[in-house]
C-alpha positions as CSV (number, residue, x, y, z in Angstrom):
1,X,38.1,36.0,-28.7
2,X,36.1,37.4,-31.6
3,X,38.4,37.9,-34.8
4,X,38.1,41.4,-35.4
5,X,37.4,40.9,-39.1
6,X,34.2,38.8,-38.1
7,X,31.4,40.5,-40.0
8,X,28.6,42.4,-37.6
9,X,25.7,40.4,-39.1
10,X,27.7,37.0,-39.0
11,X,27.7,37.9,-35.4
12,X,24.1,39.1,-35.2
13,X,23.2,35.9,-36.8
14,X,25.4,33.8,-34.3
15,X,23.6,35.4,-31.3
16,X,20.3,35.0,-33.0
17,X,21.3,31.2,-33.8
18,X,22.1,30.8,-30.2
19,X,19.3,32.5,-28.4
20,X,16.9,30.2,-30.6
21,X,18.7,26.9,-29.6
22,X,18.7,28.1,-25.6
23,X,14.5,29.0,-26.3
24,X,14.1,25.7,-28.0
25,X,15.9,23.6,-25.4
26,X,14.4,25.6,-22.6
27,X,10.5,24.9,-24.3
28,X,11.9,21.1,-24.5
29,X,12.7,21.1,-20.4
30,X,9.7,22.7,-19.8
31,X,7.2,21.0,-22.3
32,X,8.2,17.4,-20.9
33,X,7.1,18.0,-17.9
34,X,3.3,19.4,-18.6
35,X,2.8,16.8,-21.3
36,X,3.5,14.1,-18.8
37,X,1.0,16.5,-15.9
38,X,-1.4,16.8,-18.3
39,X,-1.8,13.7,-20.5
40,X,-1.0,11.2,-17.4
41,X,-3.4,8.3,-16.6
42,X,-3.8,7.3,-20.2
43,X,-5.0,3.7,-19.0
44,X,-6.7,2.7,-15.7
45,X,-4.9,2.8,-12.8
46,X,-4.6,0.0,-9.8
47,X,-4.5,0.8,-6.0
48,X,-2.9,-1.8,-4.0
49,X,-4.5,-1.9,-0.8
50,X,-3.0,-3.9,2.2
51,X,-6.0,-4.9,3.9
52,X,-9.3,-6.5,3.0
53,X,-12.4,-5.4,1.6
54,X,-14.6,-3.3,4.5
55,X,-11.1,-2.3,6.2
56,X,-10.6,1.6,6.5
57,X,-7.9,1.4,4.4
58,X,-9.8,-0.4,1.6
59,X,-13.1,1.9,1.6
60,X,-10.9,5.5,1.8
61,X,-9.3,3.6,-1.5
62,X,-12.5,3.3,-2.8
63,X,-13.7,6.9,-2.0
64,X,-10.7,8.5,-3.7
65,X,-10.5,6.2,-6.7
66,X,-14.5,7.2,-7.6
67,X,-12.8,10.5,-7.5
68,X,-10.0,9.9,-9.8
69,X,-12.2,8.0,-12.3
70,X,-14.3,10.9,-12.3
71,X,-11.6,13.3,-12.8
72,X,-9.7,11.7,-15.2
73,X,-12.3,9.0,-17.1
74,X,-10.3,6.2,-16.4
75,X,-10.9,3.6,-14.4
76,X,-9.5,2.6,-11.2
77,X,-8.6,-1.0,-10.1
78,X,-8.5,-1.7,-6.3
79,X,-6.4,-4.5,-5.9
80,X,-6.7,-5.7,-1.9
81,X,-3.9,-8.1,-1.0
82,X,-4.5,-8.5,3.5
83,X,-2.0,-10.3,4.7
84,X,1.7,-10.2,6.5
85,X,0.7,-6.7,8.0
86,X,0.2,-5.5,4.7
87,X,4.3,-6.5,3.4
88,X,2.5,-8.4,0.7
89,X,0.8,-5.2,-1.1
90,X,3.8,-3.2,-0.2
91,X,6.3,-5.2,-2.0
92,X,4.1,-5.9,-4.6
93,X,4.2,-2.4,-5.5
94,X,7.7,-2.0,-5.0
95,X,8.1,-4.3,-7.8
96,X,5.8,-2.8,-9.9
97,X,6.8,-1.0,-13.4
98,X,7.5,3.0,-12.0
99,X,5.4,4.8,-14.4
100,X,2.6,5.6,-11.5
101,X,-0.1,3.1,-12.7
102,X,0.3,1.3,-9.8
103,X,-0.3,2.8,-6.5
104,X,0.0,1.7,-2.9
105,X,-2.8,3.4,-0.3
106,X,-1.6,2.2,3.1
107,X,-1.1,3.5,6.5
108,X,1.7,3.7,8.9
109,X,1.4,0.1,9.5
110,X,3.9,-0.4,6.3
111,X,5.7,2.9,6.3
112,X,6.7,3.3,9.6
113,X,5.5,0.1,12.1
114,X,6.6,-2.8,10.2
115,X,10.3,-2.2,10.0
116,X,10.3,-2.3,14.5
117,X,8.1,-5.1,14.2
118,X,9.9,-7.7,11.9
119,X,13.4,-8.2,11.5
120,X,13.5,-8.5,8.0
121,X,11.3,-6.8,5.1
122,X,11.1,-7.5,1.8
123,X,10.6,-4.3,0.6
124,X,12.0,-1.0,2.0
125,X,10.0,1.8,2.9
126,X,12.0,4.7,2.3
127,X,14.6,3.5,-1.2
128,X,11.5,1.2,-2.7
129,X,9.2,4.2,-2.9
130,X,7.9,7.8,-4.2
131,X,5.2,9.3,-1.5
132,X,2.8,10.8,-3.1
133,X,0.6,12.4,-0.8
134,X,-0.8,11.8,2.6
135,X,-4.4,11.3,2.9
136,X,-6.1,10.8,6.4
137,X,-5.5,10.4,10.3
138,X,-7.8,8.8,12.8
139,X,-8.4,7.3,16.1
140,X,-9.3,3.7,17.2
141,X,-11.9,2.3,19.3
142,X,-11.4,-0.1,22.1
143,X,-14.2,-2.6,21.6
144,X,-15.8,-5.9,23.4
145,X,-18.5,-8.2,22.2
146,X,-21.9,-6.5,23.4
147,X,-22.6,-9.9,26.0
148,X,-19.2,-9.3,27.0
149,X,-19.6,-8.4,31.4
150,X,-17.2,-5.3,30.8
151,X,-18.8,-2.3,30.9
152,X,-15.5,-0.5,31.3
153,X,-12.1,-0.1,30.7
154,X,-11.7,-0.4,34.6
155,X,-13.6,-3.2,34.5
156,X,-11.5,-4.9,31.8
157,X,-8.1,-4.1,33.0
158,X,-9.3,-5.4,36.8
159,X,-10.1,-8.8,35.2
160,X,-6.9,-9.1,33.2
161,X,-5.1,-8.4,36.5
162,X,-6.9,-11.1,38.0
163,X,-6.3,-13.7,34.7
164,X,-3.0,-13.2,33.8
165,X,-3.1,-14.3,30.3
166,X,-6.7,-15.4,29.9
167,X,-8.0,-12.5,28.3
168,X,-7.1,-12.1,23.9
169,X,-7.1,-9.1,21.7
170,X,-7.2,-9.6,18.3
171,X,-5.3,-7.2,15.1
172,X,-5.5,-7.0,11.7
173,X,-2.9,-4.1,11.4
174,X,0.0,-2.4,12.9
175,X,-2.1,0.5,14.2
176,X,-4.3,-2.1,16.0
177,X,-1.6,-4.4,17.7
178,X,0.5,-1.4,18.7
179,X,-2.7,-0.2,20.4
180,X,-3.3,-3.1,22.7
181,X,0.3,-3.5,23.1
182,X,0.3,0.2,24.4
183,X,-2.4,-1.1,26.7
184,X,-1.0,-3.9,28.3
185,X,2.1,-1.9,29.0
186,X,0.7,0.9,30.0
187,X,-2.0,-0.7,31.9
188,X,0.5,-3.4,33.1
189,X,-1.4,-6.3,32.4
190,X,-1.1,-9.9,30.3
191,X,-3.0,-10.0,27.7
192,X,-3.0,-12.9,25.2
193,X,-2.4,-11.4,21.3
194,X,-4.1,-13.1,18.4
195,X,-3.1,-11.6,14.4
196,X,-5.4,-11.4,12.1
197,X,-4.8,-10.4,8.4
198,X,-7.2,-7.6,8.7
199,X,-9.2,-5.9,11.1
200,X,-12.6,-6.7,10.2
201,X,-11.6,-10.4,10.1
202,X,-10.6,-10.0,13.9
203,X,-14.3,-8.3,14.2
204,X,-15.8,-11.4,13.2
205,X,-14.2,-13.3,15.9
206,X,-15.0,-11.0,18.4
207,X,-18.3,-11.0,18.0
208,X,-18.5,-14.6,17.5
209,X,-16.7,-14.6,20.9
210,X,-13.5,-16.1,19.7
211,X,-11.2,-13.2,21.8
212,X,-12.4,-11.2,24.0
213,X,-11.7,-7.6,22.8
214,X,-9.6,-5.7,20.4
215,X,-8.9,-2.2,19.4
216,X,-9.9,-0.8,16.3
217,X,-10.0,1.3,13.6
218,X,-13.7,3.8,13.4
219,X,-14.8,3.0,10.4
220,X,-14.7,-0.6,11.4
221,X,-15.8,-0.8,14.8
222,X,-18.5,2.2,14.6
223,X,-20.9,0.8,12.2
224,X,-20.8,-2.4,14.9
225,X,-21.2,-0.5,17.7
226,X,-24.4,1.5,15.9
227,X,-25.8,-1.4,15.4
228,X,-25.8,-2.9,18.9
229,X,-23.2,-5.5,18.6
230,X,-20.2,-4.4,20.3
231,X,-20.0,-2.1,23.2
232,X,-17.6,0.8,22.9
233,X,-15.3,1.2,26.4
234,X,-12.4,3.9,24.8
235,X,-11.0,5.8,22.4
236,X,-7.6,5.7,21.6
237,X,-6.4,9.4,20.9
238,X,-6.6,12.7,23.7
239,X,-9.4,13.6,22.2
240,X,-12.8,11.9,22.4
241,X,-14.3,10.8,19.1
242,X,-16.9,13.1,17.4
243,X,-18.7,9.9,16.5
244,X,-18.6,8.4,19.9
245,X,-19.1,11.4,21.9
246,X,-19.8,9.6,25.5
247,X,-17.2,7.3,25.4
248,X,-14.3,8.4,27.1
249,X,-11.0,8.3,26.0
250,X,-8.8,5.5,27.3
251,X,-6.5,8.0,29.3
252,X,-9.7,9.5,30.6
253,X,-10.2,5.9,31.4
254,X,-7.2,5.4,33.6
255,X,-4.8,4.7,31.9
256,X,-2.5,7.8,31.9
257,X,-0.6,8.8,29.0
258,X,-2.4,6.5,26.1
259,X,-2.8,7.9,22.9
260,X,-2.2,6.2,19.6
261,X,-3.9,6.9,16.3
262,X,-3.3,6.1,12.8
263,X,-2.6,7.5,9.3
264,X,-3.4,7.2,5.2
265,X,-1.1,8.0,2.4
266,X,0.1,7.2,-0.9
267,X,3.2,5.5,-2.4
268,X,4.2,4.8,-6.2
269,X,7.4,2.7,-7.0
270,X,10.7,4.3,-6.6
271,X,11.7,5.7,-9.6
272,X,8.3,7.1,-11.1
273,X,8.8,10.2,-13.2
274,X,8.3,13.3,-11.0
275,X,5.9,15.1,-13.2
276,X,3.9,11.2,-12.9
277,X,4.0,12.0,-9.1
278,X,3.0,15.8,-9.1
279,X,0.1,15.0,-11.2
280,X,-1.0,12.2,-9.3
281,X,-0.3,14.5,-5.7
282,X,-2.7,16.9,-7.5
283,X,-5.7,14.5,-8.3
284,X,-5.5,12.6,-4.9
285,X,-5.4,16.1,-2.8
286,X,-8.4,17.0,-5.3
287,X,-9.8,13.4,-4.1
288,X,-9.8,14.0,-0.8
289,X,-12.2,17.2,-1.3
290,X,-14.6,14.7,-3.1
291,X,-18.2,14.0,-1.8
292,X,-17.2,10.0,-1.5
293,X,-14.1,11.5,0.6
294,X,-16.0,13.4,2.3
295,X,-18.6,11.0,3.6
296,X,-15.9,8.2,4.7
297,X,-13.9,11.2,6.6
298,X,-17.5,12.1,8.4
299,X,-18.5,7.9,9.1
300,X,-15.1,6.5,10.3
301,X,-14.5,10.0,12.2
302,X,-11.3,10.6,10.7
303,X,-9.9,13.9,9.3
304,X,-8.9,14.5,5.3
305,X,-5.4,15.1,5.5
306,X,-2.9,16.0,2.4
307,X,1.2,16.9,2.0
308,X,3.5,17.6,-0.7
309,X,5.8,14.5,-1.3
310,X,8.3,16.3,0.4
311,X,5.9,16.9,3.5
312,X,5.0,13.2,3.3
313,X,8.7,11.9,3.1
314,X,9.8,14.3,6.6
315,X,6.1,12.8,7.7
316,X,7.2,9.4,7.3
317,X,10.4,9.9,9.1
318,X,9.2,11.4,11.7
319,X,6.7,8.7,12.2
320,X,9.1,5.8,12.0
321,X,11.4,7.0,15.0
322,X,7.5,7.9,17.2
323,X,6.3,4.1,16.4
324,X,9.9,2.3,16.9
325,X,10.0,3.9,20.5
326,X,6.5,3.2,21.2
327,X,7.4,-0.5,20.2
328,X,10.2,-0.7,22.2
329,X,9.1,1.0,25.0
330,X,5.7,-1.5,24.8
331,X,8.5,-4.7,25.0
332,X,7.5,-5.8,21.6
333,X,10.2,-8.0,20.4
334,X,10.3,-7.8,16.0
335,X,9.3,-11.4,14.7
């Protein structure tokens, strides 16, 4: 209580004293935040990417970090560490410094695949990171060496009926393995799996005739198949491929119920300032409308795709209980 005896402009100057403080902390709270949205990158910037140069993954990086060094004059690292279905780039970034320098472009082969497939990680998808922001989907192609004799699924799947075990399929991601996997359990046939740490390292040994076919992300089997060197037989999602217009899709094919397609996004380590995140959600969704974007969406036949962190986390989520029962349900025991 007020003593009565208080003087009226004591008060006046109490109230005035304490409206100040409230505006002054409330300016604080609020300036933090746009400083950090405004002044953020003030150094270049890596992207850890999990595959190898020429992989989807690695030339959507490289798209949307021409972007970003536009947008922002700094410049942007891309850092590709293939290998271990892409658990090395993960967990390097997981143990990266939180102050969004460092970012992780990757797909759901580490953020929703890899946790059915292995029965240990050494990074966690969900506690080690921030998502940041999706930014693609895509289909995969089903492709055989050119000289191979099958000029169809059908014909494909009736020789792996007959050679139990004969035929290979190679991967360089989750995406890709799942997708033959899907195949030979679908299809209910034996087909021999060979790992590879990326995908266009597997297309190298198909068309040196190493394995005998392997299913693919666009943007690396396309520019093969344009050029005459493998011979396109499916497409992996309901819908047939924009780029590949006459090839059916692999449920089309025969092989009812098939459909399994891919995703982008971005992570930053766990921990990263939110205002780091928000401005970073803003430049890659800005990224994505870019002409470099633009023209990888258009030649791999994928789609530009964007969330909110938020979005992206339910996204993930989501994801991770789809690919565990298609894992399980394709008999793929984790390693």
């Amino acid at each position: 209580m007020i003593p009565s005896s208080t003087p009226l402009t004591t008060l006046r100057r109490r109230a005035l004293g304490a409206a100040a403080t409230a505006a002054c902390l409330a300016f604080a709270a609020l300036a933090t935040p746009a400083s950090a949205q405004d002044t953020f990158p003030t150094k270049p910037l890596t992207f850890i990417v999990p595959f190898a140069a020429g992989s989807a993954t690695d030339q959507l990086a490289r798209a949307v970090a021409q972007s970003l060094t536009h947008d922002t004059q700094q410049p942007v690292v891309i850092d590709n560490r293939a290998g271990a279905s892409g658990m090395i780039a993960a967990q390097a970034v997981a143990r990266a410094p939180a102050d969004g320098y460092t970012v992780l472009i990757t797909t759901n082969t580490t953020h929703a695949a890899n946790e059915h497939l292995y029965k240990k990680l050494p990074y966690d998808p969900v506690k080690d990171f921030a998502p940041v922001t999706g930014l693609g989907k895509g289909g995969q192609v089903l492709v055989v060496n050119v000289a191979s004799p099958y000029q169809s699924v059908g014909d494909l799947l009736t020789a792996a009926k007959k050679q139990p075990g004969k035929l290979s399929f190679g991967s360089g991601s989750a995406s890709s393995r799942v997708a033959g996997e899907m195949l030979k359990q679908l299809a209910g046939v034996d087909i021999l799996h060979v790992p590879y740490k990326s995908n266009p390292l597997a297309i190298t040994d198909l068309l040196g005739g190493q394995i005998d076919l392997m299913i693919t992300d666009t943007s690396t089997g396309v520019p093969q198949i344009k050029a005459g060197k493998l011979r396109a037989l499916g497409y992996s999602t309901q819908q047939r491929s924009p780029m590949l217009p006459d090839v059916p899709t692999i449920a089309e094919a025969g092989v009812k119920g098939y459909d399994m397609g891919y995703w982008f996004a971005a992570y930053v380590p766990a921990g990263t300032p939110a205002p780091v995140v928000e401005r970073l959600n803003r430049l890659l969704t800005a990224a994505t409308r870019s002409d470099a974007a633009k023209s990888f969406y258009a030649m791999s036949g994928s789609d530009a795709w964007t969330t909110t962190p938020q979005e992206l986390a339910r996204f993930q989520a989501a994801e991770t209980e789809k690919w565990g029962k298609v894992i399980k349900d394709a008999g793929i025991q984790p390693e």
